[in-house]
N, C-alpha and C positions, 0 to 999 in steps of 0.2 A: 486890557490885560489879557494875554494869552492863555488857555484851561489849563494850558501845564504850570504858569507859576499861579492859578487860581486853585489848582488841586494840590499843586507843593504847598503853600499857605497855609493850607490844613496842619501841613506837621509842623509846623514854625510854632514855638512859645516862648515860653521862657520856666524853666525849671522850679521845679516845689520849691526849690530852696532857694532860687528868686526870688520869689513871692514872700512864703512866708517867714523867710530869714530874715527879715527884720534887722536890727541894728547888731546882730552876733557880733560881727567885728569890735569887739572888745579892747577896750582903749584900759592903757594904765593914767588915761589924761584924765584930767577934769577940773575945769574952772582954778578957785584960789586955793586949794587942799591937792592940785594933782599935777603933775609936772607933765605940760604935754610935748611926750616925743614920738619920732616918727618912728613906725614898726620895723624898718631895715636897720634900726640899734638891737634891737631884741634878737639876739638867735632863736626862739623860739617860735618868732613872728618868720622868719626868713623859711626855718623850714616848712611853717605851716603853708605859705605862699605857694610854695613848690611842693604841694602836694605832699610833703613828707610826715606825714601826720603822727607816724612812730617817732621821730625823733622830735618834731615839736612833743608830744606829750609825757615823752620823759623829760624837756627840759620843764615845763611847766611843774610837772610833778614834783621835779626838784624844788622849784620855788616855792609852791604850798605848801611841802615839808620847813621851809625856814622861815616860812612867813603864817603860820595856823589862820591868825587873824584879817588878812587880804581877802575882802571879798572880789577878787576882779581876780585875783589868782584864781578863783575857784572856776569862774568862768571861764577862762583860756583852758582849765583842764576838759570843763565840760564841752564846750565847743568842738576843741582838737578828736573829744570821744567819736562826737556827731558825724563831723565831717569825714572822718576817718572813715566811718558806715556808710553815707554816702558818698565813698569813694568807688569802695568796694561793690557796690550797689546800682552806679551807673547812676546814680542820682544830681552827679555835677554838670549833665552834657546836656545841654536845652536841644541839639538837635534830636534826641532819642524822647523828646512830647509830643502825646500827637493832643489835639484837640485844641479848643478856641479857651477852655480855662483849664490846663492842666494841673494845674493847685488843687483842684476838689476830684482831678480823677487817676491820680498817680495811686500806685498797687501797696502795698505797705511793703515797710523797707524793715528787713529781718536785722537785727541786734540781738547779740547774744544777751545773755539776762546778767551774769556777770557786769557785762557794758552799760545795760539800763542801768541797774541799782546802783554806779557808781555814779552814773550821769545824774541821777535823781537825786543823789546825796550831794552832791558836786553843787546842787540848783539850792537846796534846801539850803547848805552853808551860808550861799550869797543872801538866800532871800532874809535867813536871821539875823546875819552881820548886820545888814542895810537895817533891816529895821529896828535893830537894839540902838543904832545909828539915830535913825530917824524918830525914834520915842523920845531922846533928849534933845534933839535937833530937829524938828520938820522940814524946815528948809536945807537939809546938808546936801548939797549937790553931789557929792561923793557918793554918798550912797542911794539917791533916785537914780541916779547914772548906772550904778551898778544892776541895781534892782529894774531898772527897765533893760538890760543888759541879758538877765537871767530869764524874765519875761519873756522878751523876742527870744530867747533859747530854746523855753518850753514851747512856746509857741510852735516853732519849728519840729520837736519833736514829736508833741501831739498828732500834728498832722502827717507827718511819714511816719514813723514808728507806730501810732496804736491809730491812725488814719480818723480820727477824732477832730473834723475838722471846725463844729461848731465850737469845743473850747479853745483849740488854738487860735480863732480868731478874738475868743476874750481875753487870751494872753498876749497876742497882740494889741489887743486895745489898753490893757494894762502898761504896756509895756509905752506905748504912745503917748500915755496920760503922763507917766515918770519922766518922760522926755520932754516934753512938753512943760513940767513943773521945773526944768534944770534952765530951761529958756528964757522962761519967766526971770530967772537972776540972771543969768546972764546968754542976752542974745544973739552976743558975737559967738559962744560956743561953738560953730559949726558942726563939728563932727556929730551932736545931738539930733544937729535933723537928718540924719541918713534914716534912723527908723521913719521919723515922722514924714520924707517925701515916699520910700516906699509903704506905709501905709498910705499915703492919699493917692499913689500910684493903683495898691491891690485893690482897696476899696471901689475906687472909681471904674474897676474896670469889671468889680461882679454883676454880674444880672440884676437888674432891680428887685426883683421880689427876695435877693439874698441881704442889698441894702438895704431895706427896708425893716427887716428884723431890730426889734428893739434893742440888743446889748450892743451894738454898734454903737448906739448909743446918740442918733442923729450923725455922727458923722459920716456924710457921702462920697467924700473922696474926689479927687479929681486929679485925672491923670494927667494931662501936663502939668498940673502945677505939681505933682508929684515929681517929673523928671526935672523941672527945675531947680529943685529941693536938691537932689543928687545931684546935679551939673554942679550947685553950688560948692558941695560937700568933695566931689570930685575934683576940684579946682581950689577950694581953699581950704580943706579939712586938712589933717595932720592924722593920726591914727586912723582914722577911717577913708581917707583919698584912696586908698586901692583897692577898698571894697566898694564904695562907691562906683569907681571908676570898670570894676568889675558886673557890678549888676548893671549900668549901662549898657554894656555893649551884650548883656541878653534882652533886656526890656526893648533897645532899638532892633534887633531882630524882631520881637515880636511886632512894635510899632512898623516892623516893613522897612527900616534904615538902615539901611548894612552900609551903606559910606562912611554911616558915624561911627557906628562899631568897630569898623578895619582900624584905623589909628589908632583906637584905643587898646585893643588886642594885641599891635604889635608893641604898642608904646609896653604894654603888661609883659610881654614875651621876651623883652629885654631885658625890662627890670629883674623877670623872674623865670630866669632861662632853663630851668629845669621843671617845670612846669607845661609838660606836652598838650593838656587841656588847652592852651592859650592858642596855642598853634594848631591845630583839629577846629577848634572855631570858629580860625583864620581860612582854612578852608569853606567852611559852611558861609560865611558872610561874603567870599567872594564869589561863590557860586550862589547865592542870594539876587548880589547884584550881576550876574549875569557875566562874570569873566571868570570863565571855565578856565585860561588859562594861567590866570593867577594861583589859583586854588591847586589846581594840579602841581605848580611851582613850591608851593607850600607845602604839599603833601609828599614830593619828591625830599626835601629835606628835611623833613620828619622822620622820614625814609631812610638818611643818610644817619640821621643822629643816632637813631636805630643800631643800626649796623655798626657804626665805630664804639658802641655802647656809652654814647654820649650818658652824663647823670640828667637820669628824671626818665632817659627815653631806650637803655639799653635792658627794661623790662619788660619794656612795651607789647604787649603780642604783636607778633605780625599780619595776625587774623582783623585784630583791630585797624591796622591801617588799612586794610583791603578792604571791610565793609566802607568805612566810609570813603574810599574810593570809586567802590560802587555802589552806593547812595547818589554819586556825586555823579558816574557817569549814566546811571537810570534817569536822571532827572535831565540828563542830555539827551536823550535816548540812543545811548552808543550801547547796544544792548548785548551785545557777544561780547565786549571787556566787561561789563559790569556783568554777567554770568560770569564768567569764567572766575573773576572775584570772589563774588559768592558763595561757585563751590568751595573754593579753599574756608571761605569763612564755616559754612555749615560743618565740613567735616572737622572743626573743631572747635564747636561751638560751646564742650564745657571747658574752654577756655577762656571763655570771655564773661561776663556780668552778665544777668538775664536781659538786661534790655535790651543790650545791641544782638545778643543772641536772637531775639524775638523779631527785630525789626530786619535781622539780615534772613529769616526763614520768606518774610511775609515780601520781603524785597524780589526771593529768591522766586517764590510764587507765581509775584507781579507780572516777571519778565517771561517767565515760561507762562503766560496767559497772553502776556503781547506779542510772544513768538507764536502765537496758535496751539501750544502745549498744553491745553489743560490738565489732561488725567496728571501730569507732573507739580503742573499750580497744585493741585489740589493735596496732594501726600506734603508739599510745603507748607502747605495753610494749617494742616493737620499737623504738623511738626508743634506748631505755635501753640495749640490746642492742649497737649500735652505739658509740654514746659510753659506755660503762664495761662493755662484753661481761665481767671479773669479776669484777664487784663481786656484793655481796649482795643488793645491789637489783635488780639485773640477772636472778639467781638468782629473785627474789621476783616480781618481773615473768612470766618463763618460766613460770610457774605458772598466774600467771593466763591465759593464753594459751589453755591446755586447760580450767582450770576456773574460769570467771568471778568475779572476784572480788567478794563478800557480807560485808556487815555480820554476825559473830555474833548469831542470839537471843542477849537478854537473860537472866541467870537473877538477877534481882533485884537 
């Protein structure tokens, strides 16, 4: 393996909301009580898909107003809140992780308090329904479904919003046990185990001394049989095949298989063509596996959607297609396009979300240290220090400061 994709590797993960999103993908299916259909009937699902998160959440809102008593409405509203923040946030793009477990070291992600109190009320609804449900029912699959539903929600928020990650992982376990009891009646359920393979996925892949803690509860996870939980769920699930099929193709980034990820992203990019995340991806996986000029190919018609003001991509900044253009050509080391990028990126950089903000200052740095520029690295590195003083990048920047940052020798 060559030090440059030994040092790229470093920033390869897979997104908090990877990890610990859990089964979110919220089904109106479930067993003998739920009619399971697929999410492209829903407009609500369609715009969620395509990033449209305002317009999913008002149609869902619209539903919860004619439905009070749907637990699973509540969900899709609370959900659509989430994601909507981590859109804004930079929280959906696995390439902007850096580290070997970015789930415990991502920055807290800012929601207005408006947004929390309604998401937390949104969580409480589900979790009373379900179990005013489940007091004259135990077994109602309906509402364990729902209620591990709301669970993998809080989950997910604990840990980006109030950065609380030992309870999110007990709402994740909460949320596994609910799924886990809907399996118990009925095992062909599929779409139930998208939580249960990504927790044997997160679990199996924290540090032991994090598995070892008692509220896990013995459970040690195991990450292939984690991904085959999803393979399964991806290929025969019904409301959750396209989250599925989505957290795939991060988790195979992370596991180092960008071959498997490319079909699956474009397969996604099709289905949900106003959704430019899909495709930005599609760049990072082909410059993963090593064809620079795929990736450029993809990025060039990201480029073009841009520009005719395609829907999903005629908001796009243009600052955003340029950093990861030069992300893409640093890692080639084509280094005067990938300045040149840069600058444009930095000088407008409160246009972008702080992450890719942070990681195009620290890029910008990088390259003026491999051109012999320090004193220039260094007013970049300082940029970072300022806008995210502590983040990891930030951390990673301060380094180079004192000792210029270098490409590793090669060791074959």
């Amino acid at each position: 393996m060559t030090a440059r994709l030994k040092e790229r590797l470093r920033y390869l993960g897979v997104c908090a909301t990877g990890f610990i999103s859990s089964a979110l993908l919220l089904s109106t299916a479930a067993l003998a009580q739920l009619k399971v259909q697929d999410p492209l009937t829903n407009p609500g699902f369609v715009h969620f898909y395509n990033n449209e998160y305002d317009e999913a959440l008002a149609f869902f809102e619209g539903q919860v107003k004619s439905h009070p008593d749907d637990a699973g409405l509540y969900n899709h509203v609370a959900q659509s809140l989430l994601y909507r923040e981590m859109l804004r946030n930079g929280a959906l793009e696995s390439q902007l992780v850096t580290g070997s477990n970015p789930f415990l070291r991502r920055q807290k992600m800012e929601i207005s308090a408006v947004d929390k109190a309604h998401f937390q009320d949104c969580i409480n609804h589900v979790i009373a329904l379900s179990q005013a449900r489940l007091k004259n029912d135990p077994h109602n699959e309906e509402a364990l479904y729902y209620l591990g539903v709301a669970h993998g929600l809080r989950a997910n928020y604990l840990f980006l919003v109030e950065k609380a990650w030992i309870d999110s992982l007990r709402e994740a376990t909460a949320a596994r046990k609910a799924n886990q009891a809907v399996l118990e009646h009925d095992p062909n359920f599929t779409d139930a185990r998208l939580l249960l393979g990504l927790d044997q996925y997160v679990v199996g892949s924290l540090p032991f001394y994090m598995r070892a803690i008692g509220f896990i509860g013995g459970f040690h996870g195991d990450r292939e049989g984690g991904i085959r939980q999803l393979e399964r769920v991806a290929n025969e699930g019904t409301m959750n095949r396209y989250d599925a099929q989505m957290l795939l193709a991060v988790i195979y980034r992370r596991e180092h298989r960008p071959q498997q990820a490319i079909p699956l992203l474009q397969d996604l990019a099709t289905i949900f063509p106003r959704n430019h995340l899909l495709r930005l991806e599609q760049v990072q996986m082909f410059s993963d596996s090593g064809d620079k000029d795929s990736a450029l190919r993809v990025l060039n018609d990201v480029e073009a959607l841009r520009r005719k003001g395609a829907p999903g991509y005629a908001n796009l900044a243009p600052e955003k297609i340029a950093y990861v253009k030069a992300n893409l050509l640093f890692w080639y080391n084509d280094l005067d396009p990938a300045l040149a990028n840069l600058k444009q990126v930095t000088q407008k950089v409160d246009d972008l979300d702080l992450n890719t903000a942070a990681m195009a200052w620290l890029r910008l740095g990088q390259v003026y240290d491999l051109r012999g520029e320090h004193d220039r690295a260094v007013k970049a590195y300082q940029e970072i220090m300022k806008a995210a003083p502590n983040s990891d990048i930030a951390s990673e920047a301060k380094g180079y400061i004192s000792n210029p940052y270098r490409r590793k020798p090669s060791n074959g």
